[in-house]
PAZAPA-4460 file (N, C-alpha, C; in steps of 0.05 Angstrom, whole numbers, plus 32768, in hexadecimal, padded with zeros to 4 digits):
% residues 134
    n_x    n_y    n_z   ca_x   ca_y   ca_z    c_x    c_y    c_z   seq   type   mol
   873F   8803   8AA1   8746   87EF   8A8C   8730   87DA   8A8A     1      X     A
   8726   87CF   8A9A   8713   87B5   8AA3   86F3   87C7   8A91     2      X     A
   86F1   87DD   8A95   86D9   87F0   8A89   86E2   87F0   8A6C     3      X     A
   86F9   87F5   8A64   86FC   87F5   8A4F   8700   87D9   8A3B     4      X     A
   86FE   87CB   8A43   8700   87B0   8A3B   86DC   87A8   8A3C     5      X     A
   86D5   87AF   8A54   86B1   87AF   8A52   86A8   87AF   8A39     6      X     A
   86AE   87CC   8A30   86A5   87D2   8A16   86B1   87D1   89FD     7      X     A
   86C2   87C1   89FE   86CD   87B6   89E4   86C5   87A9   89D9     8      X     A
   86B3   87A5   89C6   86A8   878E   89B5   86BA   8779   89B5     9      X     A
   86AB   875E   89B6   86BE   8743   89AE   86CD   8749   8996    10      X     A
   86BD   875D   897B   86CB   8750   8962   86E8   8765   8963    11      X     A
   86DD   877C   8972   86FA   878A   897C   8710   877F   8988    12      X     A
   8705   8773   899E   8725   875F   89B1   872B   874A   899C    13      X     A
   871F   8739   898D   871F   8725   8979   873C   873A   895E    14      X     A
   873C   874D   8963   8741   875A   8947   875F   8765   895B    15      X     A
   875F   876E   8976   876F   8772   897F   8785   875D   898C    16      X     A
   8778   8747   8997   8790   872D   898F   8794   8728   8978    17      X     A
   878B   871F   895C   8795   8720   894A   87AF   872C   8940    18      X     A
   87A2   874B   8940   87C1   8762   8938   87D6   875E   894E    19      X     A
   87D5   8758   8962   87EB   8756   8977   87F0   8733   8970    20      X     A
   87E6   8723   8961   87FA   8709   895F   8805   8708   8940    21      X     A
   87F4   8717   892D   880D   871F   8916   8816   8733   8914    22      X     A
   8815   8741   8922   8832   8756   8920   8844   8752   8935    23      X     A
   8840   8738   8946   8856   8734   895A   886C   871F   8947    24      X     A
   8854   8710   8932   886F   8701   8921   8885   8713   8912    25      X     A
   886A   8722   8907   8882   8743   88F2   8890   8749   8901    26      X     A
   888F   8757   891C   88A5   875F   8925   88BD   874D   8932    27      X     A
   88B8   8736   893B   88C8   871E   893C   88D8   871D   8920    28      X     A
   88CE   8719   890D   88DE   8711   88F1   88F1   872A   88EB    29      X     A
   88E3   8744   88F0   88F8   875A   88E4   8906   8766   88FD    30      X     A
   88FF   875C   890F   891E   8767   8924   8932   8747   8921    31      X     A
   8934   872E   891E   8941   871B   8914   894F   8724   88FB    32      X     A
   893F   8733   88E7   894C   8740   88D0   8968   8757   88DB    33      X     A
   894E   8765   88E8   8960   8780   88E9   8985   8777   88F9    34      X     A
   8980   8763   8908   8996   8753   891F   89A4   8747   8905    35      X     A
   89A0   873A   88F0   89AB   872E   88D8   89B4   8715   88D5    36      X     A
   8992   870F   88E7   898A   86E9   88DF   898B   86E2   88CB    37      X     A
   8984   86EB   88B4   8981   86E9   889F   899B   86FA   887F    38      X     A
   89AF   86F6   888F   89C4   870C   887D   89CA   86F4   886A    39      X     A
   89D0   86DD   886F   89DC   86CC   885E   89D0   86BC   8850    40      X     A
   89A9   86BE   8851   89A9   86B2   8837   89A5   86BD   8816    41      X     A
   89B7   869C   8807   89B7   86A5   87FF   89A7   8692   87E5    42      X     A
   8994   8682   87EC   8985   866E   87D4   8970   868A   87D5    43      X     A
   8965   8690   87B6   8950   869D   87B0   8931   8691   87C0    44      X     A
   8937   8675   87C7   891D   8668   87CE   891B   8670   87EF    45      X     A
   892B   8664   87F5   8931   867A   8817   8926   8695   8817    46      X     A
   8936   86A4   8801   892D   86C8   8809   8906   86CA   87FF    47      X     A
   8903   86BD   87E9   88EA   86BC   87E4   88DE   86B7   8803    48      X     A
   88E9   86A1   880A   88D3   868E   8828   88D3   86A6   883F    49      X     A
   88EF   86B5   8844   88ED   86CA   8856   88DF   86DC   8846    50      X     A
   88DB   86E2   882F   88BC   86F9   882C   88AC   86F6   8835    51      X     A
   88A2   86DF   882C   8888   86D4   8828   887C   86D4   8851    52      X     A
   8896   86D1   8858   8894   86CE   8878   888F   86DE   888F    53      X     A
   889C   86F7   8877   88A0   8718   8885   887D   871F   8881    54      X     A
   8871   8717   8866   8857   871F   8862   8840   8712   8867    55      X     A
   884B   86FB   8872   8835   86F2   8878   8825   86FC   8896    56      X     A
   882B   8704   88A9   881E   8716   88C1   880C   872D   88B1    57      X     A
   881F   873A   889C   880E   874E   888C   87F7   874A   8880    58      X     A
   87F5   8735   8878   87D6   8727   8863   87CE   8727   8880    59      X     A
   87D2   8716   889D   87C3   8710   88AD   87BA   872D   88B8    60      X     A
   87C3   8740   88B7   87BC   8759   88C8   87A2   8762   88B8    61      X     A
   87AA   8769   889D   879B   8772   888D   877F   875E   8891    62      X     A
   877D   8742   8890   8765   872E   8893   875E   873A   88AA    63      X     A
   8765   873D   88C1   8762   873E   88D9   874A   875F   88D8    64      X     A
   8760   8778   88D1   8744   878A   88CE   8730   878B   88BA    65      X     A
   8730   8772   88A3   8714   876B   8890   8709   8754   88A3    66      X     A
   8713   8742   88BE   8704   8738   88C4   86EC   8740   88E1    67      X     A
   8705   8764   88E7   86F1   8777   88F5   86D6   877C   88EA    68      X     A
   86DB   8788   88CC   86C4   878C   88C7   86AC   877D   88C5    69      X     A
   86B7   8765   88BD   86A9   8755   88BD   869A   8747   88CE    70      X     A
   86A2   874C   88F1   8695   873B   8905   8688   8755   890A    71      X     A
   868E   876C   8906   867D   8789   8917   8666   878B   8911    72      X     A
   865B   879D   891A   8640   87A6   891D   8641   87BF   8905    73      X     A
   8624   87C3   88F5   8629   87D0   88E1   8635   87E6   88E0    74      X     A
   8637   87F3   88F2   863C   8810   88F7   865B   8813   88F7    75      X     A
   8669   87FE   890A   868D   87FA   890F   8693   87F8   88E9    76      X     A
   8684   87E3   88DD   868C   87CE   88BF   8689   87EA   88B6    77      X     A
   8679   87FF   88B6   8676   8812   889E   868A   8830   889E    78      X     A
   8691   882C   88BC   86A6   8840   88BE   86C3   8835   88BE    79      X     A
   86C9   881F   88BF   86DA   880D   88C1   86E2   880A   88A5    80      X     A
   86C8   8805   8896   86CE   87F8   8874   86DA   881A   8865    81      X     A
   86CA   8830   8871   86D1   884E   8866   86F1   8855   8868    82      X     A
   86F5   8854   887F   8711   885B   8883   8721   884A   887B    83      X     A
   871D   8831   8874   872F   881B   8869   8734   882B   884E    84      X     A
   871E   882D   883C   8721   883B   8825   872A   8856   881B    85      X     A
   8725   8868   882A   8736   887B   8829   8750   8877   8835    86      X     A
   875D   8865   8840   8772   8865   8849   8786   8858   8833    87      X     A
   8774   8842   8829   8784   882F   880D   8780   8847   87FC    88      X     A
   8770   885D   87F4   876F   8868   87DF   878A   8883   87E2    89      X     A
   8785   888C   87F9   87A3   88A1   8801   87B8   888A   8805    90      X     A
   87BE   8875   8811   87D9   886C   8807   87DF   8865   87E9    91      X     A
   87CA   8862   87D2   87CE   885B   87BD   87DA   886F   87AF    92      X     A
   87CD   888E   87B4   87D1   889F   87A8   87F3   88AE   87B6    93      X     A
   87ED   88A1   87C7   880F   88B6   87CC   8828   889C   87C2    94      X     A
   8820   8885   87C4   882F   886D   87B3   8837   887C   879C    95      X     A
   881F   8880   878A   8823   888E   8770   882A   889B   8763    96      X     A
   8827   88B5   8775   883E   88C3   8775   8857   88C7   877F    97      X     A
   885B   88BB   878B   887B   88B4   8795   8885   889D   877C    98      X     A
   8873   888E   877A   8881   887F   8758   8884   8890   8743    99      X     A
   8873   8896   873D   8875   88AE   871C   8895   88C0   8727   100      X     A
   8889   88CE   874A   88AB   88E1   8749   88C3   88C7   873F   101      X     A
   88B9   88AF   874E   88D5   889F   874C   88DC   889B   872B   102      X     A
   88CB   889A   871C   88CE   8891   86F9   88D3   88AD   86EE   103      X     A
   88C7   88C4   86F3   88CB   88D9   86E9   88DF   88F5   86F3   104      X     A
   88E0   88EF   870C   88EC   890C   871B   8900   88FF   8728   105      X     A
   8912   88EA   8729   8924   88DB   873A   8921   88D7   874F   106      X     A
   8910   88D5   875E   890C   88DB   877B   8913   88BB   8787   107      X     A
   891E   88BE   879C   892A   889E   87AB   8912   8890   87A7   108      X     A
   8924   8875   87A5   8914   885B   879E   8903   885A   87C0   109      X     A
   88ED   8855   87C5   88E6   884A   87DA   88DF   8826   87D3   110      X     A
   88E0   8814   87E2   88D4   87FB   87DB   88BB   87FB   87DA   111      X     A
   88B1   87E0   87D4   8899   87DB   87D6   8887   87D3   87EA   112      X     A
   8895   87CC   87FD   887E   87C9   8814   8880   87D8   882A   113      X     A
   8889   87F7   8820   8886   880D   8832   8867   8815   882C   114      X     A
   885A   880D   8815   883D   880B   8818   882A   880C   882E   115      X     A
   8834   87F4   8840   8820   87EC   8854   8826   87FB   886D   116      X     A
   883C   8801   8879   8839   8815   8893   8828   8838   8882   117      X     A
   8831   8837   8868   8821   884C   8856   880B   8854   8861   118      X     A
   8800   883A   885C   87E5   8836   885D   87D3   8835   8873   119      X     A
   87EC   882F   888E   87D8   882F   88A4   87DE   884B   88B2   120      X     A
   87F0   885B   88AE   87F7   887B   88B1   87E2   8887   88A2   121      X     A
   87D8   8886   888E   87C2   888E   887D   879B   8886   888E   122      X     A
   879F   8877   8894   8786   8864   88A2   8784   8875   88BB   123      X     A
   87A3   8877   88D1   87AA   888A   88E9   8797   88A5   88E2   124      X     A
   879F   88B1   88CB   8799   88D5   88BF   877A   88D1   88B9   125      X     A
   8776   88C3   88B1   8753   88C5   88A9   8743   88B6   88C0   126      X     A
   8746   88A8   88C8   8735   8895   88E2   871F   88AC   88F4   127      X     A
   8737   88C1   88FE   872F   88D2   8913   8711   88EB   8901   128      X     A
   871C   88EF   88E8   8702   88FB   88DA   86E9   88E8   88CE   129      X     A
   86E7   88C7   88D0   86DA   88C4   88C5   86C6   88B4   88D6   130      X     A
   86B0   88BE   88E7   86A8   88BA   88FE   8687   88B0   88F2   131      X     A
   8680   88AE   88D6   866B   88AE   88D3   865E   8891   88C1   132      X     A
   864F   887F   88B6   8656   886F   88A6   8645   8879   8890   133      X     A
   8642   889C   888C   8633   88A4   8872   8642   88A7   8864   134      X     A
***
């Protein structure tokens, strides 16, 4: 472990406390949900404030691996920036079509911020092939 921490770049441990302190709020907020902290409200300004609350870890995660790229060394930023984009580009495209089935072919409603685990299941599938920054 101590070897492997050796060689962990700063902007890596920097990127790995990060994702472990907003997604410890997300998962704090939606097991409070899931328990049904939140069943009774009922002002629209409240449910707005619990969105806005649920997503905010999410903007921070997302900053957090644009602010990987951004502290890395060119080689991490260019394989890092690649798979980012093919990953936003396959979750966009299977979004898409799961919308069109949903407008056209009845297919169950999914919500909208099934997007983002989308997207990092997508990022999972391509990461391991994309080893190069050509």
């Amino acid at each position: 472990m101590l070897a492997l921490a050796k060689s962990t770049s700063s902007a890596h441990r920097r990127y790995v406390v990060r994702t472990v302190a907003f997604m410890s709020g997300y998962v704090t907020v939606n097991v409070a949900a899931i328990f049904g902290a939140f069943d009774d409200i009922a002002s629209p300004v409240a449910a707005w404030a619990l969105a806005l609350t649920v997503s905010a870890p999410v903007i921070g995660q997302i900053w957090a691996t644009l602010a990987l790229m951004h502290e890395s060394d060119e080689f991490v930023r260019a394989v890092t920036a690649k798979q980012f984009i093919l990953a936003a580009g396959m979750a966009m495209a299977i979004a898409s079509v799961w919308g069109f089935g949903e407008s056209y072919a009845d297919a169950y409603h999914l919500p909208a911020w099934i997007i983002y685990p989308l997207f990092w299941a997508c990022f999972g599938v391509v990461a391991p092939f994309v080893r190069s920054s050509r």
